[in-house]
mmCIF file of the N, C-alpha and C atoms, coordinates in Angstrom:
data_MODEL
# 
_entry.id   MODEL 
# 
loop_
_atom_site.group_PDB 
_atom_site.id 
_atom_site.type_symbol 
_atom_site.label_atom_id 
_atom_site.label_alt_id 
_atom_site.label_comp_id 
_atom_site.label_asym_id 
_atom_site.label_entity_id 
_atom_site.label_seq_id 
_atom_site.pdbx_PDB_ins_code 
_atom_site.Cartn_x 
_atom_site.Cartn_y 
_atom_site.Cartn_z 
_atom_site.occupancy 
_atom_site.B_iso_or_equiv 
_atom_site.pdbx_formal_charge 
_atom_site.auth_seq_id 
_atom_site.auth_comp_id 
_atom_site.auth_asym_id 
_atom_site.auth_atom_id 
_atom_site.pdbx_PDB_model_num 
ATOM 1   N N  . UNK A 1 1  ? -19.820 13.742  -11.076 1.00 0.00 ? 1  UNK A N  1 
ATOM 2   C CA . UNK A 1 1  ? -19.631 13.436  -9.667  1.00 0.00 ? 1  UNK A CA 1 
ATOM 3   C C  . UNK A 1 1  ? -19.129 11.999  -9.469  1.00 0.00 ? 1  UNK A C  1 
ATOM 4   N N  . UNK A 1 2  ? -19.984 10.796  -10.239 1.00 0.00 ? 2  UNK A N  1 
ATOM 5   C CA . UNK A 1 2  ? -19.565 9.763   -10.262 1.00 0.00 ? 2  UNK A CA 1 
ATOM 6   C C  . UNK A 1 2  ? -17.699 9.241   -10.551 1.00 0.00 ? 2  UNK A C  1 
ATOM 7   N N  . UNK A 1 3  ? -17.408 10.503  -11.407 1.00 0.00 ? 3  UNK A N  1 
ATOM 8   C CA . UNK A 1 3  ? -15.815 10.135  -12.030 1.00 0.00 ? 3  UNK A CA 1 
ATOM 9   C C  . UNK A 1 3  ? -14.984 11.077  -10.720 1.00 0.00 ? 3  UNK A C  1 
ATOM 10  N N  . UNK A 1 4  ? -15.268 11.611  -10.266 1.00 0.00 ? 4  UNK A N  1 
ATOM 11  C CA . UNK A 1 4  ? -14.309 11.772  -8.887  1.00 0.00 ? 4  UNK A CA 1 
ATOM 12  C C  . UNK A 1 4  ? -14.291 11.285  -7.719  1.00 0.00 ? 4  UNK A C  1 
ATOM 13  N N  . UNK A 1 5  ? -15.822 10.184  -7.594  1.00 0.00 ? 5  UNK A N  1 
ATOM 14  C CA . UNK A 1 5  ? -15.781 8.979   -6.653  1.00 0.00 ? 5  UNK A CA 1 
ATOM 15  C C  . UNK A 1 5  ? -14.724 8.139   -6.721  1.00 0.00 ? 5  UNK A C  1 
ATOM 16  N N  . UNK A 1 6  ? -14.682 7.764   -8.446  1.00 0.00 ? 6  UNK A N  1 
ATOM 17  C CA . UNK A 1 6  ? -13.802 6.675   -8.608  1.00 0.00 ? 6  UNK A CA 1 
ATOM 18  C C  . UNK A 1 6  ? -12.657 7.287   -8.923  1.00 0.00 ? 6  UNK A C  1 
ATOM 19  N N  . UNK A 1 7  ? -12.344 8.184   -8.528  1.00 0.00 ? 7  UNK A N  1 
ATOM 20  C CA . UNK A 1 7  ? -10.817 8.518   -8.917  1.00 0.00 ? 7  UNK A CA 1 
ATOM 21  C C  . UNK A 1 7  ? -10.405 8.563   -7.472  1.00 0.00 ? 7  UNK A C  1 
ATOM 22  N N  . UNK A 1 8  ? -11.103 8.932   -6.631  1.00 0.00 ? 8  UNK A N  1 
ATOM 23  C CA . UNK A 1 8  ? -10.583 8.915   -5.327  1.00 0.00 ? 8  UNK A CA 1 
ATOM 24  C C  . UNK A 1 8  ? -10.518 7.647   -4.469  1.00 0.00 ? 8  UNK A C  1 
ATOM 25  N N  . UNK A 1 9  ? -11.088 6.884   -5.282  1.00 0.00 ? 9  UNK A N  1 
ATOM 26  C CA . UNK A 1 9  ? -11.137 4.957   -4.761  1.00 0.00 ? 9  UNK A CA 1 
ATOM 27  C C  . UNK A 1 9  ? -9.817  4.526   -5.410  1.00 0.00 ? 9  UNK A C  1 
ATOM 28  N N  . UNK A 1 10 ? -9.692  4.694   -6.558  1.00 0.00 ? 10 UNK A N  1 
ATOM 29  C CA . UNK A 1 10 ? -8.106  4.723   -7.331  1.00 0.00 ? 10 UNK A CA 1 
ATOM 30  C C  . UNK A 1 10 ? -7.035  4.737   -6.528  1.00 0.00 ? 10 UNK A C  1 
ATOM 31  N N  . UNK A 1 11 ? -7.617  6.160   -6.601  1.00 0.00 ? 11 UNK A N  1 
ATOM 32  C CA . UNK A 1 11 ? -6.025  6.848   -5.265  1.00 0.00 ? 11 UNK A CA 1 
ATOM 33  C C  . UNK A 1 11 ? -5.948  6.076   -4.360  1.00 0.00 ? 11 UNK A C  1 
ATOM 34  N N  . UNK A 1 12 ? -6.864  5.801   -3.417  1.00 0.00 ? 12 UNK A N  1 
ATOM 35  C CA . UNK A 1 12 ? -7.253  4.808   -2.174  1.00 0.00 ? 12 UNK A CA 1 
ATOM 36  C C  . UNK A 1 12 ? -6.131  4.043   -1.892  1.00 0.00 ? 12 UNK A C  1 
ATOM 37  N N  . UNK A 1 13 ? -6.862  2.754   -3.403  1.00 0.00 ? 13 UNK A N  1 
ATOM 38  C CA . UNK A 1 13 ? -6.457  1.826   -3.785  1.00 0.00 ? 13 UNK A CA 1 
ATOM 39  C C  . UNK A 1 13 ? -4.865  1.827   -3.900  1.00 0.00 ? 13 UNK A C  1 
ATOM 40  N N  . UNK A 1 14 ? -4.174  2.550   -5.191  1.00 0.00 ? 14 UNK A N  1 
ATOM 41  C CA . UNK A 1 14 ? -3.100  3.162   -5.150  1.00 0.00 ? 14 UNK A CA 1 
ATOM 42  C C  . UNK A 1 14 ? -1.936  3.499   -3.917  1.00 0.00 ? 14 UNK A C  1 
ATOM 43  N N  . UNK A 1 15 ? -2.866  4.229   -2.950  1.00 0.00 ? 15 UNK A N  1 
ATOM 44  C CA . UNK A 1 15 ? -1.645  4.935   -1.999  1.00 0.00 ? 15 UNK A CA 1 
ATOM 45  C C  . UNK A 1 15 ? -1.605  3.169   -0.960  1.00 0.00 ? 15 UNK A C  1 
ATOM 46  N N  . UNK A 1 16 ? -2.904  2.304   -1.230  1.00 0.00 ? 16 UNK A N  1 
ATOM 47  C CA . UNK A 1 16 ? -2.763  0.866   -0.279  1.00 0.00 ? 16 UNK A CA 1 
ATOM 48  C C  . UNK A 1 16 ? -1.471  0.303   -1.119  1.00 0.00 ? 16 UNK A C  1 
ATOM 49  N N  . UNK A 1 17 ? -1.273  0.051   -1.911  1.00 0.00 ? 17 UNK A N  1 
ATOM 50  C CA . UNK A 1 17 ? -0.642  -0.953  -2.978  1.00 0.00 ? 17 UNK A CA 1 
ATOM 51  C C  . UNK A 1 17 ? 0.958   -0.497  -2.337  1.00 0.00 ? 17 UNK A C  1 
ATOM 52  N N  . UNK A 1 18 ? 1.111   1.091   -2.544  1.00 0.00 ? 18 UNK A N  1 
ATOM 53  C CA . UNK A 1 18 ? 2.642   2.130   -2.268  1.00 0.00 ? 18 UNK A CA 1 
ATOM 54  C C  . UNK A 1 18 ? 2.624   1.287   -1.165  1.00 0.00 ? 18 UNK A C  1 
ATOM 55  N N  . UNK A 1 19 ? 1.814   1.627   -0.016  1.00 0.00 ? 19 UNK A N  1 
ATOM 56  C CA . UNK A 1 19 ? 2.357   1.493   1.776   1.00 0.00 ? 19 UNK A CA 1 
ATOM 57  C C  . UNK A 1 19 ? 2.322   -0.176  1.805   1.00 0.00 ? 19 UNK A C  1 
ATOM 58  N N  . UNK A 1 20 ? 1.733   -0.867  0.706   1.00 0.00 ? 20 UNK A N  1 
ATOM 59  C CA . UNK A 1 20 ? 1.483   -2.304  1.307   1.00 0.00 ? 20 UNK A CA 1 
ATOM 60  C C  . UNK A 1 20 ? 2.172   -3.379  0.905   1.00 0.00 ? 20 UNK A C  1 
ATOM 61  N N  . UNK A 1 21 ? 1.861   -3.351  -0.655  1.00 0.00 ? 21 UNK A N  1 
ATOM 62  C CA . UNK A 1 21 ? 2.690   -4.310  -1.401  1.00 0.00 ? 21 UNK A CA 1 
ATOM 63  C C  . UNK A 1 21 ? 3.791   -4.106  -2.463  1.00 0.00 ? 21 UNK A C  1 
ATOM 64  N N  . UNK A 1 22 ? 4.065   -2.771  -2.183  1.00 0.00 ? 22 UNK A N  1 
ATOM 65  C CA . UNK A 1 22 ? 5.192   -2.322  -3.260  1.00 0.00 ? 22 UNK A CA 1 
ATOM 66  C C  . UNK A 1 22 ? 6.816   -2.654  -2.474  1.00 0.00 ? 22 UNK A C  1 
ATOM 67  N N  . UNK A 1 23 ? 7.425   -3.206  -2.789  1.00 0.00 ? 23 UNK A N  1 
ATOM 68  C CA . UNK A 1 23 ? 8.410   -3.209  -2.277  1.00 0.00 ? 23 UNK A CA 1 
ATOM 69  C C  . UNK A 1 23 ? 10.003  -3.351  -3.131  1.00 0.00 ? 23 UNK A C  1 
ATOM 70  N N  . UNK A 1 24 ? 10.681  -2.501  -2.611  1.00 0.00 ? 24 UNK A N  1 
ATOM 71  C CA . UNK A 1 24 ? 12.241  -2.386  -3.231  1.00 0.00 ? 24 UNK A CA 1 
ATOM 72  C C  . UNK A 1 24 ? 13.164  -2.208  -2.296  1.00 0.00 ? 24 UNK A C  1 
ATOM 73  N N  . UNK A 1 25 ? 14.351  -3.088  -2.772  1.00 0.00 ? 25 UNK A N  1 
ATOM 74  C CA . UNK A 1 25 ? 15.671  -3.158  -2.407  1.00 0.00 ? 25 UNK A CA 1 
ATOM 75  C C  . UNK A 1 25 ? 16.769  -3.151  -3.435  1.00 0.00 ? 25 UNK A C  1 
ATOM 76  N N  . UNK A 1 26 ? 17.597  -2.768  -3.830  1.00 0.00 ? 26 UNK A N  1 
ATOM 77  C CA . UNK A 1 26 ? 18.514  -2.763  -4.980  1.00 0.00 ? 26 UNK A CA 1 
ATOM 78  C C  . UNK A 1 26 ? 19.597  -3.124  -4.121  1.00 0.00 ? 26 UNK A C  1 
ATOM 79  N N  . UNK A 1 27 ? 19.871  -3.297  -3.275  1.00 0.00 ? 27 UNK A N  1 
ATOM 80  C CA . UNK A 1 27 ? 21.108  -4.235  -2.386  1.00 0.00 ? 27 UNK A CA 1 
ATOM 81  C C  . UNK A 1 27 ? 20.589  -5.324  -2.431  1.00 0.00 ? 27 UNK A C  1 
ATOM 82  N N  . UNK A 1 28 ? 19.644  -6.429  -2.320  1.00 0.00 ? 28 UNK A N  1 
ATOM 83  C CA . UNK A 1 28 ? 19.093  -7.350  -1.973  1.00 0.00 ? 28 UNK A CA 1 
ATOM 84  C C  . UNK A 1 28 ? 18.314  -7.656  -2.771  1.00 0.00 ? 28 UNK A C  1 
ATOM 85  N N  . UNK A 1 29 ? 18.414  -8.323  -3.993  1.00 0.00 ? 29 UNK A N  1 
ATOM 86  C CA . UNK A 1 29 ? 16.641  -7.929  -5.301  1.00 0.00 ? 29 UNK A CA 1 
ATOM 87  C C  . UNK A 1 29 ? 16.619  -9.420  -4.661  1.00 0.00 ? 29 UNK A C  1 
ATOM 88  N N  . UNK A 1 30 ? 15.134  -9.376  -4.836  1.00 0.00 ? 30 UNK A N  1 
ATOM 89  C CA . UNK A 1 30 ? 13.862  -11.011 -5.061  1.00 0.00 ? 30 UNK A CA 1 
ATOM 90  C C  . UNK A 1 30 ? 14.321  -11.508 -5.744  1.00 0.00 ? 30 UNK A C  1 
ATOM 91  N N  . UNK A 1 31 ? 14.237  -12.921 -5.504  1.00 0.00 ? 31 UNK A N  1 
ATOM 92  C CA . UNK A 1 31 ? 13.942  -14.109 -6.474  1.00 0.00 ? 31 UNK A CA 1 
ATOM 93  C C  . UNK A 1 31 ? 12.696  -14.310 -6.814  1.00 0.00 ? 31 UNK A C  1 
ATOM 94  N N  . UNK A 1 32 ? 12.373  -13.871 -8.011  1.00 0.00 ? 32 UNK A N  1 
ATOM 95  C CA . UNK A 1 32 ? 11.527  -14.338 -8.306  1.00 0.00 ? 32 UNK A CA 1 
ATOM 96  C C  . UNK A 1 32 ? 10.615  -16.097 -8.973  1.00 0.00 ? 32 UNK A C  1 
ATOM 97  N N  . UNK A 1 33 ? 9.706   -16.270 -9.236  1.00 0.00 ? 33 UNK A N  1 
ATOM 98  C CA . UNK A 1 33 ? 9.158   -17.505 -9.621  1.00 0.00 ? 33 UNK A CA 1 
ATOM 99  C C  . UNK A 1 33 ? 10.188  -17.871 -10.446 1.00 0.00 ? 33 UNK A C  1 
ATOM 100 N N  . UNK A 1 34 ? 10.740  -17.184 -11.594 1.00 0.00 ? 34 UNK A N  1 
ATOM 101 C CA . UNK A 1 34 ? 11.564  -17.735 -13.006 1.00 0.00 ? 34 UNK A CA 1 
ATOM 102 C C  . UNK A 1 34 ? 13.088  -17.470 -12.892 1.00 0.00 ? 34 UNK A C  1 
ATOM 103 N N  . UNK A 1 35 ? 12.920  -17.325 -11.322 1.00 0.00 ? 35 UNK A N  1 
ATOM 104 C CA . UNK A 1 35 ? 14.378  -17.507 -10.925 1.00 0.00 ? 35 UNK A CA 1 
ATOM 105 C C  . UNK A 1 35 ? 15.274  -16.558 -11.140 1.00 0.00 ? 35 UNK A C  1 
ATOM 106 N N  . UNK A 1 36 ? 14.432  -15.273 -11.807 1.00 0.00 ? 36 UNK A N  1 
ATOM 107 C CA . UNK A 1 36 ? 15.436  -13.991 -12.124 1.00 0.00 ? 36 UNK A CA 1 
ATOM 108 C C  . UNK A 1 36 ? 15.144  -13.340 -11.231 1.00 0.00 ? 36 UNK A C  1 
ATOM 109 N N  . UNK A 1 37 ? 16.255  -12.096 -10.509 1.00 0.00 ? 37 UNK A N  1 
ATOM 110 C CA . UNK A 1 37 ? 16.222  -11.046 -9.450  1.00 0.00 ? 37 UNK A CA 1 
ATOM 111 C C  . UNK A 1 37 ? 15.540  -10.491 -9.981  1.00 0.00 ? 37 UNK A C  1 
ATOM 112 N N  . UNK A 1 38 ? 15.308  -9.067  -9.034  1.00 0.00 ? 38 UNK A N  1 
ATOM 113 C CA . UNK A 1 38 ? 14.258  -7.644  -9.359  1.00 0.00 ? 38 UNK A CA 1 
ATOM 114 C C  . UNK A 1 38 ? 14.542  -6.869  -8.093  1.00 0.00 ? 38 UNK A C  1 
ATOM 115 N N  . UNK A 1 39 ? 15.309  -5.629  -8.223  1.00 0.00 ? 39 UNK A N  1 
ATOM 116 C CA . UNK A 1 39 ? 15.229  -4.995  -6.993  1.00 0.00 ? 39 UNK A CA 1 
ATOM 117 C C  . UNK A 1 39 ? 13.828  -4.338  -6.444  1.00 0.00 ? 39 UNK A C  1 
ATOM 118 N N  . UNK A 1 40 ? 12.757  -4.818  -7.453  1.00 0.00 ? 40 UNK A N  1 
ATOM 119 C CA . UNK A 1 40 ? 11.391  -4.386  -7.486  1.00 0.00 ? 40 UNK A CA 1 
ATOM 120 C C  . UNK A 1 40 ? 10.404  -5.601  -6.846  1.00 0.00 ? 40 UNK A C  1 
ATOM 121 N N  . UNK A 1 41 ? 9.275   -5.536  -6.475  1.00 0.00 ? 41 UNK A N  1 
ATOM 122 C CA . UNK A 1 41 ? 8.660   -6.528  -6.136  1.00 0.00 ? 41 UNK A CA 1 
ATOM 123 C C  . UNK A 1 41 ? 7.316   -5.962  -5.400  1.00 0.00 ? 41 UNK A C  1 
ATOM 124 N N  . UNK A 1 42 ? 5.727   -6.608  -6.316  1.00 0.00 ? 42 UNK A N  1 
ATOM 125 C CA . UNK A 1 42 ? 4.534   -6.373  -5.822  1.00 0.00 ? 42 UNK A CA 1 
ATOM 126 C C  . UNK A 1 42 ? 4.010   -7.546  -5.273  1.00 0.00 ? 42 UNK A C  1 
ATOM 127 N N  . UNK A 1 43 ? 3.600   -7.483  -4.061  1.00 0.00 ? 43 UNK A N  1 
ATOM 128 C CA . UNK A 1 43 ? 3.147   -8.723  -3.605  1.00 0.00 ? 43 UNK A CA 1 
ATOM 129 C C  . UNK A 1 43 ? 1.446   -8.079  -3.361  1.00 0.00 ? 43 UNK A C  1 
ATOM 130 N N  . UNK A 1 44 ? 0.834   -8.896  -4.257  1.00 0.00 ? 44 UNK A N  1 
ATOM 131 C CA . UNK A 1 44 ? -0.527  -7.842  -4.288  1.00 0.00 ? 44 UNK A CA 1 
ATOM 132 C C  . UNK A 1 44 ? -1.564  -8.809  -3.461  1.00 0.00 ? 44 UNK A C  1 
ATOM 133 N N  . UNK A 1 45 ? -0.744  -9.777  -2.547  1.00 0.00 ? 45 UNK A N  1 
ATOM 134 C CA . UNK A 1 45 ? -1.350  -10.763 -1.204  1.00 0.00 ? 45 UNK A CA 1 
ATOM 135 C C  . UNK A 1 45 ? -1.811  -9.347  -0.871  1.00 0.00 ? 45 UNK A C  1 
ATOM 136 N N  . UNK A 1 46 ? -0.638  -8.529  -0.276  1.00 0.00 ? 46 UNK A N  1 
ATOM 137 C CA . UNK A 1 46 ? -1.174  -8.108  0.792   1.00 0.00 ? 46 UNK A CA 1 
ATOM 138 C C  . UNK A 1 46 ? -2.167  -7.120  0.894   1.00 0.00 ? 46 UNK A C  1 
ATOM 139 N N  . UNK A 1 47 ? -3.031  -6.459  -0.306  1.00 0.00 ? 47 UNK A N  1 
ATOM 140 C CA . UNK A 1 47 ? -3.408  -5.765  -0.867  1.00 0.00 ? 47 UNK A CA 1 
ATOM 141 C C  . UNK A 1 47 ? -5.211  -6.889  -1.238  1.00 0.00 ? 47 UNK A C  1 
ATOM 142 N N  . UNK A 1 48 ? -5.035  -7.608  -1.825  1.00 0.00 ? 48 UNK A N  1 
ATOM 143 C CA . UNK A 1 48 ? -6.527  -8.323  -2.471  1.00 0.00 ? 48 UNK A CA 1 
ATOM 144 C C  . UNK A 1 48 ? -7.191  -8.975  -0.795  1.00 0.00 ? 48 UNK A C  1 
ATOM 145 N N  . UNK A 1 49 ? -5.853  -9.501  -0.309  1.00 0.00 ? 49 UNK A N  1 
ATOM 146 C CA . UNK A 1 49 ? -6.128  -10.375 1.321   1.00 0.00 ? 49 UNK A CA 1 
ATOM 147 C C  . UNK A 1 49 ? -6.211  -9.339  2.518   1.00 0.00 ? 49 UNK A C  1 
ATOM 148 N N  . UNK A 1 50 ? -6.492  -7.788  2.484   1.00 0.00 ? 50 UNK A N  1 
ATOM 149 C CA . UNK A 1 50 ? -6.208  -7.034  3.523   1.00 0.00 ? 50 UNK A CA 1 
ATOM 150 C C  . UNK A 1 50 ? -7.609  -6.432  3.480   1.00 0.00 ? 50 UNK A C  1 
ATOM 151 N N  . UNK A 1 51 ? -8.378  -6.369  4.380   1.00 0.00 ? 51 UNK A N  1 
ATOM 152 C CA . UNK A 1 51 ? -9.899  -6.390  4.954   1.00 0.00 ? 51 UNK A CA 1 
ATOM 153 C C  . UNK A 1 51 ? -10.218 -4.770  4.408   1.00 0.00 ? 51 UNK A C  1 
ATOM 154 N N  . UNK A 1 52 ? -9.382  -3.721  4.481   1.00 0.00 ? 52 UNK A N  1 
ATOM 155 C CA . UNK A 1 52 ? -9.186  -2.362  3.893   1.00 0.00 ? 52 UNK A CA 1 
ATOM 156 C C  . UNK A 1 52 ? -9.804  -1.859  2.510   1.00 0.00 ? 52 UNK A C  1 
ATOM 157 N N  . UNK A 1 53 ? -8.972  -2.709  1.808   1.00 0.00 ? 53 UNK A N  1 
ATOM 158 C CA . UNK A 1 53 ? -9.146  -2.882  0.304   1.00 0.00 ? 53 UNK A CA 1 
ATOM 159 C C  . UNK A 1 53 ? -9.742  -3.989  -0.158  1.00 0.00 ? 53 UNK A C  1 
ATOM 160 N N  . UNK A 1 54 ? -10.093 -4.849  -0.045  1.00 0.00 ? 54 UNK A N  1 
ATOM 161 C CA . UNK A 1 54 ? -10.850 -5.705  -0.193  1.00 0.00 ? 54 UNK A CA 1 
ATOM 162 C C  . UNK A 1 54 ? -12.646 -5.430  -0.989  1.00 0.00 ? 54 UNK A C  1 
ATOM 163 N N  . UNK A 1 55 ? -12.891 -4.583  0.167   1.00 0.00 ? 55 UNK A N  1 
ATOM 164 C CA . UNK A 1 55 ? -14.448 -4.101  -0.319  1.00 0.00 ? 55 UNK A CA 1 
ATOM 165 C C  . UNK A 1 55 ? -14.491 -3.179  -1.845  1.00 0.00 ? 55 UNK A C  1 
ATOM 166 N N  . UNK A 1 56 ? -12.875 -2.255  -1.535  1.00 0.00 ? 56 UNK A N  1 
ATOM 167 C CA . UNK A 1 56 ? -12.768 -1.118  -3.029  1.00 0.00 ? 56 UNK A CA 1 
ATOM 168 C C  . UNK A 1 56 ? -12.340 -2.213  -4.297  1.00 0.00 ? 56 UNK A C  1 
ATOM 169 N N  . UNK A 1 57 ? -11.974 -3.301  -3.809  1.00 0.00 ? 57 UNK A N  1 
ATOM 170 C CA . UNK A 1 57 ? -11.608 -4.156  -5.077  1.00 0.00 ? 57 UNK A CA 1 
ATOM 171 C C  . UNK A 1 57 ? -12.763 -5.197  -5.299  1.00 0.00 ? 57 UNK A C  1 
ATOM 172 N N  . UNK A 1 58 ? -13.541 -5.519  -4.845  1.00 0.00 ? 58 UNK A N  1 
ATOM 173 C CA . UNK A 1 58 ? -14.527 -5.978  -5.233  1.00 0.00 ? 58 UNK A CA 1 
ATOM 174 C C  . UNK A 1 58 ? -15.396 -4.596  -5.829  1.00 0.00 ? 58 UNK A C  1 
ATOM 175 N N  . UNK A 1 59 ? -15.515 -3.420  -5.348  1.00 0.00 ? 59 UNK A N  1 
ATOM 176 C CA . UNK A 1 59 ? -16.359 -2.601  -6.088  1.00 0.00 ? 59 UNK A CA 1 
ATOM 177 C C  . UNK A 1 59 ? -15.881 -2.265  -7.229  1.00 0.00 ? 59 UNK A C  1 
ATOM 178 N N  . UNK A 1 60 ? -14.668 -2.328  -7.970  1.00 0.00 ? 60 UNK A N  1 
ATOM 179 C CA . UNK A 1 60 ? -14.255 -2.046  -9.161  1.00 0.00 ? 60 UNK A CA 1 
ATOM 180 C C  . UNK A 1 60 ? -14.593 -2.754  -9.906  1.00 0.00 ? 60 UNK A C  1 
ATOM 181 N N  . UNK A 1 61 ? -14.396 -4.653  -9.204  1.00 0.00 ? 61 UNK A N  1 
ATOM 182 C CA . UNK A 1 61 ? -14.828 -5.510  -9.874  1.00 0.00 ? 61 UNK A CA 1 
ATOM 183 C C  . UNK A 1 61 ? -16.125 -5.941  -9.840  1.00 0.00 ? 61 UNK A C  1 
ATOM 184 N N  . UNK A 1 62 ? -17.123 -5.103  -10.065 1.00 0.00 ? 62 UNK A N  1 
ATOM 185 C CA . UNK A 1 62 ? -18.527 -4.889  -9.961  1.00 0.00 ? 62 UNK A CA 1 
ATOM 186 C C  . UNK A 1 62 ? -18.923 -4.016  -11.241 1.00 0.00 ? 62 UNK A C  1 
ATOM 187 N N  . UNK A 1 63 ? -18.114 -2.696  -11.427 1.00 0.00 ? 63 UNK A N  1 
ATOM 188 C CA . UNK A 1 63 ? -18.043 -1.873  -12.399 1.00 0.00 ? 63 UNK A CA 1 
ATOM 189 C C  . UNK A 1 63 ? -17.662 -2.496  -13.741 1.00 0.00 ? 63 UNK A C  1 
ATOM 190 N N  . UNK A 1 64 ? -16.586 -3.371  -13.567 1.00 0.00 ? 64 UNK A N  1 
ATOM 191 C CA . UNK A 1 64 ? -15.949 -3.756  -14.558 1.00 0.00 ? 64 UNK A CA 1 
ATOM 192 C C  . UNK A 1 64 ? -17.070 -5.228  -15.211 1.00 0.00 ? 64 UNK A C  1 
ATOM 193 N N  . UNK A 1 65 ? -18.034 -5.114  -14.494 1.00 0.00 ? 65 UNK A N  1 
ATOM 194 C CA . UNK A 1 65 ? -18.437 -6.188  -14.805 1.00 0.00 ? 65 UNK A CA 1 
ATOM 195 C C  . UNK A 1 65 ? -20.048 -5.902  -15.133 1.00 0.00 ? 65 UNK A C  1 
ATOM 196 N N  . UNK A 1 66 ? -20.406 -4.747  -14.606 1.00 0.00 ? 66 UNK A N  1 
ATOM 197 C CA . UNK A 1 66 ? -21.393 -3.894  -14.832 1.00 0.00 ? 66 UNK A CA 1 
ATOM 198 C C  . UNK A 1 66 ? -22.488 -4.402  -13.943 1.00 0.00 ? 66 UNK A C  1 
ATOM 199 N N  . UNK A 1 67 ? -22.269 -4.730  -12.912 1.00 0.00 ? 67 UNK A N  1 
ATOM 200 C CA . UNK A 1 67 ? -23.219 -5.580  -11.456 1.00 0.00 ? 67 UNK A CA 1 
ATOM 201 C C  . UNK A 1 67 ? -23.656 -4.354  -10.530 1.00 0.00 ? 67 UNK A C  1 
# 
């Protein structure tokens, strides 16, 4: 029971990251920090800093830490 809690916090997590901080353009790629493009780009601000996910990412990092 416990392993389909956390698979469905995953997903959660997951479908936040798709709608939040996943982002692509292949007309327009990022600059990134090292100065190379990427028509790809995770900005996982908006995801660790968004009140939503916040609580499921501290509970992973509870698990992972065995708290």
């Amino acid at each position: 029971m416990k392993d389909k809690k956390i698979l469905a916090l995953k997903n959660e997590i997951l479908n936040f990251i798709l709608k939040r901080a996943f982002l692509y353009n292949p007309e327009k790629p990022f600059v990134l920090s090292s100065g190379k493009e990427s028509p790809y780009y995770l900005d996982c601000r908006k995801i660790t800093l968004y009140s939503l996910t916040f609580g499921l990412i501290g509970h992973f990092f509870g698990k992972k830490l065995n708290i």
